[in-house]
C-alpha positions in Angstrom: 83.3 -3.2 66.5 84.6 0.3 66.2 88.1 1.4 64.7 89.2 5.0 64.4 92.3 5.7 62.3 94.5 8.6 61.8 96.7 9.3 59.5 99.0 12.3 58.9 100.7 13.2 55.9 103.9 15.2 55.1 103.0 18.8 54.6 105.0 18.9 51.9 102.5 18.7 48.7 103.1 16.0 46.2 104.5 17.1 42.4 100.8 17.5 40.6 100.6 18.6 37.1 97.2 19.3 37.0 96.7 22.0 39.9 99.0 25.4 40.0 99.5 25.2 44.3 100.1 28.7 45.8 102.5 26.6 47.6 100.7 26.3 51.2 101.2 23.0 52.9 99.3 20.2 53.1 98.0 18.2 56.2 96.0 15.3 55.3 94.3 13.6 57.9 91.6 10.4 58.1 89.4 8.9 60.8 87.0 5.9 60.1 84.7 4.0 62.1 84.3 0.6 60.9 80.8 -1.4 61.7 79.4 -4.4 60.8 77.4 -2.6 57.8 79.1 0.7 56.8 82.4 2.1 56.6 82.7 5.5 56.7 86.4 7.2 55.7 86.5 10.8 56.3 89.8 12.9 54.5 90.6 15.9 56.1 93.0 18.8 54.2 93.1 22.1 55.6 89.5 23.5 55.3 88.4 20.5 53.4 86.7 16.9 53.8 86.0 13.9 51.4 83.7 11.9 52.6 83.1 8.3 50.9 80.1 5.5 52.1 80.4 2.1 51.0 77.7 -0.1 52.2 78.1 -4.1 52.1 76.9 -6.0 48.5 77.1 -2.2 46.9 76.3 1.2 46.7 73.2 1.7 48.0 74.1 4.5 50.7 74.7 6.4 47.2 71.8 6.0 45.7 70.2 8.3 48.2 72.7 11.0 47.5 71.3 13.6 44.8 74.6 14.8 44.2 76.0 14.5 40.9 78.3 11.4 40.8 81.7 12.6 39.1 84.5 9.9 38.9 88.0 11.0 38.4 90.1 8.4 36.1 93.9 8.9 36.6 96.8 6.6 37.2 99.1 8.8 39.0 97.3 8.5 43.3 98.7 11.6 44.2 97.1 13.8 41.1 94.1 10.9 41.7 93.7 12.0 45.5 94.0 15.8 44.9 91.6 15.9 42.2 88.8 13.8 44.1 89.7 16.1 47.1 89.5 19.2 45.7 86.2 18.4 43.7 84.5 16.5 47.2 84.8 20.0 48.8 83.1 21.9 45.9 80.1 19.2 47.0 80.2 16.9 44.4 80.0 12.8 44.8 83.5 11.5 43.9 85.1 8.1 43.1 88.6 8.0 41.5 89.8 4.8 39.4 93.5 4.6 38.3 92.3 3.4 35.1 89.8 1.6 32.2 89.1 -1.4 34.1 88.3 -0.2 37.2 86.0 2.4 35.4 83.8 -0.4 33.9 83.7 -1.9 37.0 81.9 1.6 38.8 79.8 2.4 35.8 78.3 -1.1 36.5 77.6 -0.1 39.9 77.3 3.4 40.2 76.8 5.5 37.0 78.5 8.4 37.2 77.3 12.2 35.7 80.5 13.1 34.3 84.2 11.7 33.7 87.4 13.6 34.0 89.2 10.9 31.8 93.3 11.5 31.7 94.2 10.6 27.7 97.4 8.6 28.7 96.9 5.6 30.4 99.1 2.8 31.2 96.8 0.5 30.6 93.8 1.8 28.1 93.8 4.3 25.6 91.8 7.2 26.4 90.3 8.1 23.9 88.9 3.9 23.7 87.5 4.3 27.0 85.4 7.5 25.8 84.8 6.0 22.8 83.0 3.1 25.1 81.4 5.8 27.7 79.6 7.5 24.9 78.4 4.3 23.1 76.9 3.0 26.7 75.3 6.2 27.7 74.6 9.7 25.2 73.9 11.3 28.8 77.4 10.8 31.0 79.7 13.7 30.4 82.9 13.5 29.6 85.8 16.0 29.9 89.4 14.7 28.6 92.3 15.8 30.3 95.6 16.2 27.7 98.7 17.3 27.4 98.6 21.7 26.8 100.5 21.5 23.3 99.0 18.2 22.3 96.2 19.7 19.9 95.5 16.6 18.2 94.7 14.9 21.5 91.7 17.3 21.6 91.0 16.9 18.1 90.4 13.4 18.5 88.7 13.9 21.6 85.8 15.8 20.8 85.2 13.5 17.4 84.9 10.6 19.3 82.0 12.9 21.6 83.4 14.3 24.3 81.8 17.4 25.8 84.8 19.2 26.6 88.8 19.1 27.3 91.1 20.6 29.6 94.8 20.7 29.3 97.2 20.7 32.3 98.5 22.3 33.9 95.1 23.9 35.1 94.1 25.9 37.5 91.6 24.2 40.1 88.8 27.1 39.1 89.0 26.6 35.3 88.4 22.9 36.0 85.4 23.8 38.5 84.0 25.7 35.9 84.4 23.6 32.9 82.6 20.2 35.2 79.4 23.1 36.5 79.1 23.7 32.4 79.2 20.0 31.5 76.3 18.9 33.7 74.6 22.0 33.0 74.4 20.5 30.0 74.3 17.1 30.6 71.3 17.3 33.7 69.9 20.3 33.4 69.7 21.4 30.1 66.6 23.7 29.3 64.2 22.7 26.3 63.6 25.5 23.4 60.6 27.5 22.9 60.2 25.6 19.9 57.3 22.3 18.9 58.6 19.6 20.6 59.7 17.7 17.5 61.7 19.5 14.3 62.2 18.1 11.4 65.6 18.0 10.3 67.5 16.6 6.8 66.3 13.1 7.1 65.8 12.8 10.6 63.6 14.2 13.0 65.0 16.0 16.7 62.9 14.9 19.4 63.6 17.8 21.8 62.1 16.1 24.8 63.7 12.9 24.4 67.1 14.7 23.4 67.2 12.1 20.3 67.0 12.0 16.7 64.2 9.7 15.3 64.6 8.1 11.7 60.8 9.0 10.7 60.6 5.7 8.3 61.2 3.6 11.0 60.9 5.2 14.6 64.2 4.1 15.8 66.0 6.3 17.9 69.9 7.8 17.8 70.8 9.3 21.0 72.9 12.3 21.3 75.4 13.9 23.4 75.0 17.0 25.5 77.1 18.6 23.0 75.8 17.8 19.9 71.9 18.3 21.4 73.3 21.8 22.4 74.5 22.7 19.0 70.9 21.2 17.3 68.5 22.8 19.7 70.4 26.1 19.0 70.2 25.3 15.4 66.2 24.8 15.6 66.0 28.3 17.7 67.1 30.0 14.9 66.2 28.7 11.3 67.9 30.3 8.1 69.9 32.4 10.0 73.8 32.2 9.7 75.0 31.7 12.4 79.0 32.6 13.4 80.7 29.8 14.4 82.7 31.9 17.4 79.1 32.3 18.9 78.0 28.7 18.4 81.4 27.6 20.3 80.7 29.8 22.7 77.1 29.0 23.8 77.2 25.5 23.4 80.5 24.9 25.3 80.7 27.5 27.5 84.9 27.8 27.6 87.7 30.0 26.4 88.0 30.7 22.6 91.5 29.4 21.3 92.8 30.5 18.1 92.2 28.0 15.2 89.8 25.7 17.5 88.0 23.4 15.9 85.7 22.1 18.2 82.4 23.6 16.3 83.6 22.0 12.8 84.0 18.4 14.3 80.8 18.5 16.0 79.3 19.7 12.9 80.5 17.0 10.9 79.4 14.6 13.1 75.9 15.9 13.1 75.9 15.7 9.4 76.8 12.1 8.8 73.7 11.9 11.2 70.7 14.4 9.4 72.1 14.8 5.8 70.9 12.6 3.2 74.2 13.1 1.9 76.9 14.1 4.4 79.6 15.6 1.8 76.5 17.6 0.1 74.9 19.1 3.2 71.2 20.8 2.6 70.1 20.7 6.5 73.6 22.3 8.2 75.1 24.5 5.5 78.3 26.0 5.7 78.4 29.5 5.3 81.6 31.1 4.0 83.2 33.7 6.2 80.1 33.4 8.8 80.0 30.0 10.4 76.6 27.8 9.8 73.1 27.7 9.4 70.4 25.2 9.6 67.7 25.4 6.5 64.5 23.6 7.2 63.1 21.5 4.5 60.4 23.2 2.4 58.0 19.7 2.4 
């Protein structure tokens, strides 16, 4: 059986927070066919196409695709639609959930590469359901969409190990860049010319396994893109301070903000996780008016 469907929208774009329109008019348009194994939905709007495959009992016409999997977790379907549009033409694979439920549900299914995760959900916290994507996987990026004025959004955000945040409205390159930096990091991150293991405070980075091994007992603590960044630049350039500015900048790859504090939270967190004693660092010192600098041990 075959079914072809069209649909046409208003031209009139939808109120959208998150992307600054130029004010051209939108067309949206869908055909499908419908078989007895695959459905295939295709979204036209102006130039662009979204193109989404579900095969019957999963996802397996994804796991052929070697496009990076970026799910889009809003509740608002307008901002939801515009956002997986607009990323599906910059060709990326792109699923969009209204919220933490539906999320689980995907990972399960299909893990994704990277999350653009809106902070205020009807339903879930935010900043719970990063808490939960970083505890199920070190390796799935996560961006955090918040509020422009709301710093302490952010703040809490990156503690909690996000890779980065954007605050809305944005403009639809910013956030373009911001997801090509995150799985940069996250995929295609490039190992240092250093040994493959350095010893650090009282645990040991595994640069191949992008880990942190506890040398007494060989168990492993996995990292985030983020924090792996900041170590591996750390073991590039012993007893040297380093200026915080810098480390911000070539470890997230964004726009410098006055008083951010994105470099001292992920410091911190690395220390509660190399330091023998977290509130008397010896590994990750601080140093005043510079930034930081990683001293290896002497034994």
């Amino acid at each position: 059986m075959i079914c072809i469907v069209r649909i046409v929208r208003p031209r009139k774009p939808p109120t959208n927070p998150y992307v600054q329109d130029s004010g051209a008019g939108f067309g949206w348009q869908a055909t499908g066919l419908l078989t007895n194994r695959i459905v295939r939905v295709s979204v036209h709007r102006e130039f662009g196409r979204v193109i989404s495959q579900r095969h019957r009992g999963g996802l397996k016409a994804h796991k052929m695709d070697p496009r990076p999997h970026i799910v889009v977790v809003e509740d608002e379907p307008a901002q939801r639609h515009l956002l997986v549009d607009y990323l599906a033409r910059q060709n990326f694979r792109v699923s969009g959930v209204s919220g933490g439920a539906a999320l689980r549900k995907l990972v399960e299914r299909d893990r994704p590469a990277l999350v653009l995760l809106d902070v205020r959900l009807p339903d879930e916290d935010g900043f719970a359901i990063a808490r939960w994507l970083r505890e199920s996987s070190a390796r799935i990026g996560i961006i955090m969409v918040t509020v422009a004025s709301d710093t302490v959004d952010r703040v809490i955000g990156l503690e909690i190990g996000a890779d980065d945040y954007i605050a809305k409205p944005f403009e639809p390159r910013e956030l373009l860049a911001r997801v090509k930096s995150v799985l940069r990091r996250t995929t295609n991150a490039a190992l240092p010319t250093a040994g493959p293991r350095i010893r650090m405070g009282c645990r040991v980075l595994d640069l191949e396994k992008r880990v942190l091994v506890d040398p007494t007992n060989g168990t492993e603590d996995a990292l985030t893109a983020s924090e792996f960044d900041l170590l591996k630049i750390f073991a590039e350039h012993p007893n040297k301070p380093l200026q915080r500015d810098w480390l911000l900048e070539v470890t997230a790859h964004r726009d410098m903000e006055p008083f951010d504090r994105a470099i001292d939270l992920r410091i911190t967190r690395l220390r509660r996780k190399v330091e023998f004693d977290p509130a008397h660092p010896n590994a990750i010192r601080t140093v005043r008016g510079v930034g930081y600098m990683f001293v290896p041990p002497t034994h």
